[in-house]
C-alpha positions as CSV (number, residue, x, y, z in Angstrom):
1,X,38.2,-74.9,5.0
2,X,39.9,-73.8,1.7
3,X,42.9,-71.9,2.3
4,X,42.2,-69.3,-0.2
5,X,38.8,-68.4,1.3
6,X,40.1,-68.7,5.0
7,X,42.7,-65.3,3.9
8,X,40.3,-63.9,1.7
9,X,37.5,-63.8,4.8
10,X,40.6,-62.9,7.2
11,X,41.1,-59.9,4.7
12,X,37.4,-59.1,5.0
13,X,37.1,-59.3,8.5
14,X,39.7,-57.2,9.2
15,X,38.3,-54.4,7.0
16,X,40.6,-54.4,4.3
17,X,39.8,-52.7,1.3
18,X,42.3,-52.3,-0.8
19,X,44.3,-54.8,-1.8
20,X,47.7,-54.8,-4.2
21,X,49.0,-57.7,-5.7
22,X,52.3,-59.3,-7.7
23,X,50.8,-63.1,-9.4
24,X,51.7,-65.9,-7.8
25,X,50.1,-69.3,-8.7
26,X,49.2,-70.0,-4.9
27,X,47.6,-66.1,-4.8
28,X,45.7,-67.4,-7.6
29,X,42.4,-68.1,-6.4
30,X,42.6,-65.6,-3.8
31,X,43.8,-63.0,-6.5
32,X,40.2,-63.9,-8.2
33,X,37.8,-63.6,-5.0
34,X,39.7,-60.1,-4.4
35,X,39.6,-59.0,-7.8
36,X,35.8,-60.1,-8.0
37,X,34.8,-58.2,-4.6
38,X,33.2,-54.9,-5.2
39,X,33.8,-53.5,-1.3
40,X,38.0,-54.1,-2.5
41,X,39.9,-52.1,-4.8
42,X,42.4,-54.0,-6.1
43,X,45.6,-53.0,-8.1
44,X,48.0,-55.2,-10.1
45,X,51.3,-54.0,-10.4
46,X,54.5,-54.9,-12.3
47,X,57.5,-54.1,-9.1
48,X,56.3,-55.0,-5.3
49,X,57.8,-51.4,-4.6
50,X,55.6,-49.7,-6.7
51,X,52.8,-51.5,-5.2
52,X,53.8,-51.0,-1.4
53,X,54.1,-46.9,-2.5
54,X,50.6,-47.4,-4.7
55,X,49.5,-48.8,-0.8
56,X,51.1,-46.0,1.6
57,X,49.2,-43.1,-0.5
58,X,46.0,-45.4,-0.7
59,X,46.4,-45.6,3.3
60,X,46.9,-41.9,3.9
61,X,43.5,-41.6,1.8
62,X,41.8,-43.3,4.5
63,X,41.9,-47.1,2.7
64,X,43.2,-50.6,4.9
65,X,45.5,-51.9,2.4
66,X,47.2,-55.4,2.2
67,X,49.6,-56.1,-0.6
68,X,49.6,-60.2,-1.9
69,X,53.0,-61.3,-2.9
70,X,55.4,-64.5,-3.3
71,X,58.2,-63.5,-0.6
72,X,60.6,-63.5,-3.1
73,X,59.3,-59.8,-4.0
74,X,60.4,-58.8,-0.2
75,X,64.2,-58.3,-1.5
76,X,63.0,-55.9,-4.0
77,X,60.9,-53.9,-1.4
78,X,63.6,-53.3,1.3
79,X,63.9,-49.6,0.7
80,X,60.5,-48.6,0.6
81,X,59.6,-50.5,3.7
82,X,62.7,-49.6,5.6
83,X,62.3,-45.8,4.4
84,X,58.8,-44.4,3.7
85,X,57.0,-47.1,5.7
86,X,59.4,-46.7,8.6
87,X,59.2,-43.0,9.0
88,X,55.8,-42.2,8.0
89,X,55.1,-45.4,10.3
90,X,52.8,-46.8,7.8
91,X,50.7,-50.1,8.3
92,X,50.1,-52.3,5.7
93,X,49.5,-56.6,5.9
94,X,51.7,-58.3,3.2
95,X,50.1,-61.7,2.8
96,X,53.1,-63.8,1.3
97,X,53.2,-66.7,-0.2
98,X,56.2,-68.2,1.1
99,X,57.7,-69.9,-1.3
100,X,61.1,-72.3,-1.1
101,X,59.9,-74.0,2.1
102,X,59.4,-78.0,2.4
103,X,57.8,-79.1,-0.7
104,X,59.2,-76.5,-2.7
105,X,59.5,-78.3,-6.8
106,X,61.8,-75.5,-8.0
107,X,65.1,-75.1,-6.5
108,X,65.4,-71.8,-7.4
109,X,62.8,-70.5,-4.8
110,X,64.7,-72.0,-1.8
111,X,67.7,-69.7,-1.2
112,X,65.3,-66.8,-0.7
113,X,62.6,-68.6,1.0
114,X,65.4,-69.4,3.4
115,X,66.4,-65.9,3.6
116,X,62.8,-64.6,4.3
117,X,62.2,-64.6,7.8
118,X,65.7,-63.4,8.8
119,X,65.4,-60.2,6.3
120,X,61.7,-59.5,7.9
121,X,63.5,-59.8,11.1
122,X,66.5,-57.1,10.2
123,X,63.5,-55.1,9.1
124,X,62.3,-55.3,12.2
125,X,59.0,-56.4,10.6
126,X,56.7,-58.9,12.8
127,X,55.3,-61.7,11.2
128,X,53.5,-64.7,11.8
129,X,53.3,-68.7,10.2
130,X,49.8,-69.5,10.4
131,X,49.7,-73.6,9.5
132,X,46.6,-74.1,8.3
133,X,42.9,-72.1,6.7
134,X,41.5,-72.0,10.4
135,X,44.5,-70.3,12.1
136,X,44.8,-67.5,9.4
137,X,41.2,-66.6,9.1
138,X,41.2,-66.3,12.9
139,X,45.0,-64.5,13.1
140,X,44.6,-62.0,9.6
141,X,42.1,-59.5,11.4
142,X,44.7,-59.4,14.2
143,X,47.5,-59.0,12.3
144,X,45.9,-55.9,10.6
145,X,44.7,-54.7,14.6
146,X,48.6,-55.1,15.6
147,X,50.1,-53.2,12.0
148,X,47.6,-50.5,12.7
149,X,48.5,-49.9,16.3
150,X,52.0,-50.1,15.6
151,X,52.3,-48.3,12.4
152,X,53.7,-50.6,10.9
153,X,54.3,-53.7,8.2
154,X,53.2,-57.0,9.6
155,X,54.2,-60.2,7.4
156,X,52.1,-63.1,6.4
157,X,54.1,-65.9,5.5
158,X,52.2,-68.9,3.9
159,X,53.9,-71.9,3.7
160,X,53.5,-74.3,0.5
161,X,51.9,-76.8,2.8
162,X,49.5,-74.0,4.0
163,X,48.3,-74.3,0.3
């Protein structure tokens, strides 16, 4: 199964529908089957903050959002996810590529995809790895079950080998 298609049909099945996005050339084919999809509304943005505060009101107006991003975006988004999504306990899947992990061709990605899963875990942000297409479409709709039940962010890191 493609890889893109496995997330976007986790993303459906899971009911979300609203989705905002940073570009990332892995996203890109699963920027272009959500931008395409007339049940999601999707929202480019320029900062991954103002997309996760774009998300929170879209949530309190009854959407399921899910914000696409290369993990390098998470260090700009610390406040707004350890402030308004903490206290309002906010839910909201952030589907990540993960970049700077084996296979990585630019150096400069590896420091923070390194950094990654300990600064979701000083969040206190749960997240899973899911290795290949199958595993995601199956764990996506149960990651948006678990952010919803908590009120809270769940993180989606995929790997460069996941793509």
């Amino acid at each position: 199964m493609d890889s893109s298609k496995a997330v976007y049909q986790g993303l459906k099945s899971a009911g979300i529908d609203f989705v905002v996005s940073m570009p990332c050339v892995n996203l890109g084919k699963l920027l272009e089957m959500v931008e395409c999809d007339p049940e999601i509304i999707h929202v480019p943005v320029t900062r991954e903050e103002e997309g996760f505060g774009i998300a929170a009101g879209a949530y309190l107006g009854g959407k399921r959002p899910a914000m696409l991003m290369q993990n390098s975006g998470l260090g700009n988004s610390v406040n707004v996810l350890a402030s308004l999504y903490t206290l309002y306990k906010l839910p909201i899947l952030m589907i990540m590529s993960h970049r700077g992990t084996e296979g990585e061709p630019i150096c400069a990605q590896v420091p923070m995809g390194q950094a990654t899963p300990g600064l979701l875990d000083a969040l206190e942000i749960a997240y899973i790895n899911p290795k290949t297409p199958e595993e995601a479409l199956k764990l996506i709709p149960e990651s948006w079950l678990l952010a919803e039940l908590g009120g809270a962010p769940l993180g989606i890191l995929l790997d460069i080998s996941f793509w």
